[in-house]
C-alpha positions in Angstrom: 0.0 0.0 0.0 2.6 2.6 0.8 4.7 1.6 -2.2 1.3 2.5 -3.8 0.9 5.7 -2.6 4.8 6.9 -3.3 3.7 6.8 -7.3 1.0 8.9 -7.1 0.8 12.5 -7.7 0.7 14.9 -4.4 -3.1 15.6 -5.6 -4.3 12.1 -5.4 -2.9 11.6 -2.4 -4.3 14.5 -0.7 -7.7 13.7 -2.3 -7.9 10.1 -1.0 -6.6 11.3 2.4 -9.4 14.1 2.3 -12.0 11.2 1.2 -10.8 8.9 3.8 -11.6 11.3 6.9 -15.2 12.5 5.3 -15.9 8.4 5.3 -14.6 7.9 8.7 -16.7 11.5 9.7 -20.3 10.1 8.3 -19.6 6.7 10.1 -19.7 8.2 13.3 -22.8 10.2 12.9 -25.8 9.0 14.5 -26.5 7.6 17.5 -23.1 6.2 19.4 -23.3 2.5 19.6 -24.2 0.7 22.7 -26.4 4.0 24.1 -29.9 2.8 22.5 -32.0 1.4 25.1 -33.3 -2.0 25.2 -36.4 -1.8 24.5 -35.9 0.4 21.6 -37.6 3.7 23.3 -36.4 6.7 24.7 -37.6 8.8 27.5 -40.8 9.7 26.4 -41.9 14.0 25.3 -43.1 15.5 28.7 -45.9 16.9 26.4 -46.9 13.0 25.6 -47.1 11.6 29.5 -51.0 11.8 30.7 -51.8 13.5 33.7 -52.5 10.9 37.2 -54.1 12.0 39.6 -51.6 14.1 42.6 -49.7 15.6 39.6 -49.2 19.0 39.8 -48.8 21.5 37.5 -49.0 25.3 37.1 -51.3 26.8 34.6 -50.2 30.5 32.7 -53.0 32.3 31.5 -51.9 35.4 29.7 -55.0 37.8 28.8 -55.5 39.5 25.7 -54.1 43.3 25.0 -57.6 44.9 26.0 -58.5 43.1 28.8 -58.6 44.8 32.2 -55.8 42.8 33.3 -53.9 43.0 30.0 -51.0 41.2 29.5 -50.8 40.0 33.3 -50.2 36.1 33.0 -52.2 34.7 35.5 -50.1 31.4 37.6 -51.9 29.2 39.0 -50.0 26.0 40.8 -53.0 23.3 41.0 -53.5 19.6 42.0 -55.2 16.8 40.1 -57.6 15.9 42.6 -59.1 12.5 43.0 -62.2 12.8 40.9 -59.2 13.4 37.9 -59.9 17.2 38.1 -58.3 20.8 38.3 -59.7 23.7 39.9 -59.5 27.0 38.4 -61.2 30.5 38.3 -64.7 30.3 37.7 -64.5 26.3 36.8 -64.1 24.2 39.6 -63.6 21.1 37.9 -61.7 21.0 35.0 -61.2 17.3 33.3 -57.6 16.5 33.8 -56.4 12.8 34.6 -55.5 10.8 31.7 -55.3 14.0 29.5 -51.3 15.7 28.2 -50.3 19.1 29.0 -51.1 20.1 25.3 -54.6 18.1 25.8 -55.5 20.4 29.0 -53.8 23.4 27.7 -56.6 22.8 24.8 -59.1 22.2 27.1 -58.9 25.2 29.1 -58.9 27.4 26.0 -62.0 26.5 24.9 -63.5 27.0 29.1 -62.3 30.2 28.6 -63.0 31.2 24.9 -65.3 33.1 24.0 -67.7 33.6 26.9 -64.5 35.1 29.3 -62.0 36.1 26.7 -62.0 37.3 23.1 -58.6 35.1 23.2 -56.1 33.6 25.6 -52.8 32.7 26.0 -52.8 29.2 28.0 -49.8 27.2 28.6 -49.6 24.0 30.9 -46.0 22.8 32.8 -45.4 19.6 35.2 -44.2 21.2 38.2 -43.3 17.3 39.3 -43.5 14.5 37.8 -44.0 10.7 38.8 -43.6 6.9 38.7 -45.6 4.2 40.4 -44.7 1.1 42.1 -47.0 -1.4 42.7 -48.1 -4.9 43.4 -45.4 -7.6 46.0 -43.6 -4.8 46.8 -43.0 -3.8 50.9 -44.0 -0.2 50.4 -45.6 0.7 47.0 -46.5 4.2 46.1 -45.8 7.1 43.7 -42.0 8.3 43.4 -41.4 11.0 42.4 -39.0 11.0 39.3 -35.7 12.9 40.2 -33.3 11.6 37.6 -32.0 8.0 36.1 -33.9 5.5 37.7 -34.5 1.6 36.6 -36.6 -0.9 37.5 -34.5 -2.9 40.1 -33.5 0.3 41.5 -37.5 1.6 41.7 -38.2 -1.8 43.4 -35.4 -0.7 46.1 -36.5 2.5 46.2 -39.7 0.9 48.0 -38.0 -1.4 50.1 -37.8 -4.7 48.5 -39.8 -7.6 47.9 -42.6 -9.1 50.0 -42.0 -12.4 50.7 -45.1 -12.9 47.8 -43.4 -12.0 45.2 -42.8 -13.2 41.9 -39.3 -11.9 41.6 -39.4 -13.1 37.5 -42.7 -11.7 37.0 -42.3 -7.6 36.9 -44.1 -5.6 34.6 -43.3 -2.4 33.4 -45.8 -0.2 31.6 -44.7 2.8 29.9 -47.0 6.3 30.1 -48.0 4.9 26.2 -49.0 1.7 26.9 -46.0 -0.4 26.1 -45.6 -3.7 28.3 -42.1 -4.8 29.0 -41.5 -8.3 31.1 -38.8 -7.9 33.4 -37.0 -11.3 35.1 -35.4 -9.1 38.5 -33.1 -12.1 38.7 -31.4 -11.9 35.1 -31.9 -7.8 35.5 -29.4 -7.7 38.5 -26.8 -10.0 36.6 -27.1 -7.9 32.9 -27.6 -4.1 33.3 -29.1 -4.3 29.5 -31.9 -6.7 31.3 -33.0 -3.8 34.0 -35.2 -1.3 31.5 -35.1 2.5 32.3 -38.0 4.0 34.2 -39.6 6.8 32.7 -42.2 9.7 34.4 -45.7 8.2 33.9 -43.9 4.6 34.1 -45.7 1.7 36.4 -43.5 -1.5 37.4 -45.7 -3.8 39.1 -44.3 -7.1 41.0 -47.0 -9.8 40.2 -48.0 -12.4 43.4 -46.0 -15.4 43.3 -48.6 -18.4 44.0 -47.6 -21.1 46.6 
């Protein structure tokens, strides 16, 4: 090969070194290898996670230019309550549970539009957001979601195991539906066997029958 390269021209050279580092450039774009997650999905949009009841989030209203409150947004830090409402001026129950931020944000617009306001600014944030852990676990409950979490690491989080439990029977439901069987046994031995937890997320331990 080098014996090659010492009868070519300076040009050819230079061109074929030039082609060889664009080549070596477009193979590494993308996604770095080994970083997609096992089951194919990412964390899911915080715009695409419904609403569960005890989220809270903090509702802008922003009034239009001739209103008496003109261009005052109007926060309001609310709770999903348990009949899957909000409460806000002048509507004290506001569908909310099982809808997305865009959904409610939507929703609201059209409480307010046009019998209150000619037109509205309405945007809807998460001001915390949540997993659930349920079923043969010793404390189950919402988390809340701070950062990385997986499932063997939410089953921790809530103490462990009952002595019920089928440790290679854990289901985890994603916020869209998705269903992904976890075996807790092979997911402590291969890190690519224990699936990350997402906000919305539910791991439930099934009952292990005697």
């Amino acid at each position: 090969m080098i014996s090659m390269l010492r009868t070519l021209p300076r040009y050819a050279i230079a061109a074929l070194f030039c082609a060889t580092i664009l080549f070596c450039g477009c193979a590494t774009i993308g996604q770095p290898a080994g970083t997609a997650k096992e089951d194919g999905k990412g964390a899911p949009s915080v715009d695409r996670i419904p609403l569960r009841v005890g989220d809270t989030v903090k509702v802008v209203l922003v009034p239009p230019s001739r209103a008496a409150n003109a261009n005052q947004p109007q926060d309001h830090k609310v709770t999903v309550k348990e009949d899957g409402t909000i409460a806000l001026p002048y509507f004290p129950a506001i569908p909310a549970a099982g809808k997305t931020t865009k959904e409610l944000e939507e929703i609201i617009y059209q409480k307010y539009v046009p019998d209150y306001y000619k037109s509205l600014g309405v945007t809807v944030e998460p001001d915390a957001r949540f997993f659930y852990v349920t079923g043969e676990v010793i404390k189950g409950e919402r988390k809340e979601y701070i950062g990385a979490m997986t499932v063997t690491r939410a089953i921790a989080s809530c103490g462990g195991f009952t002595e019920y439990a089928n440790k290679k029977k854990v289901i985890l439901t994603r916020a869209d539906g998705t269903i992904i069987k976890v075996n807790w046994f092979e997911a402590t031995e291969t890190p690519k066997k224990d699936p990350q937890v997402y906000p919305g997320d539910t791991v439930d331990v099934k009952r292990r029958w005697l």
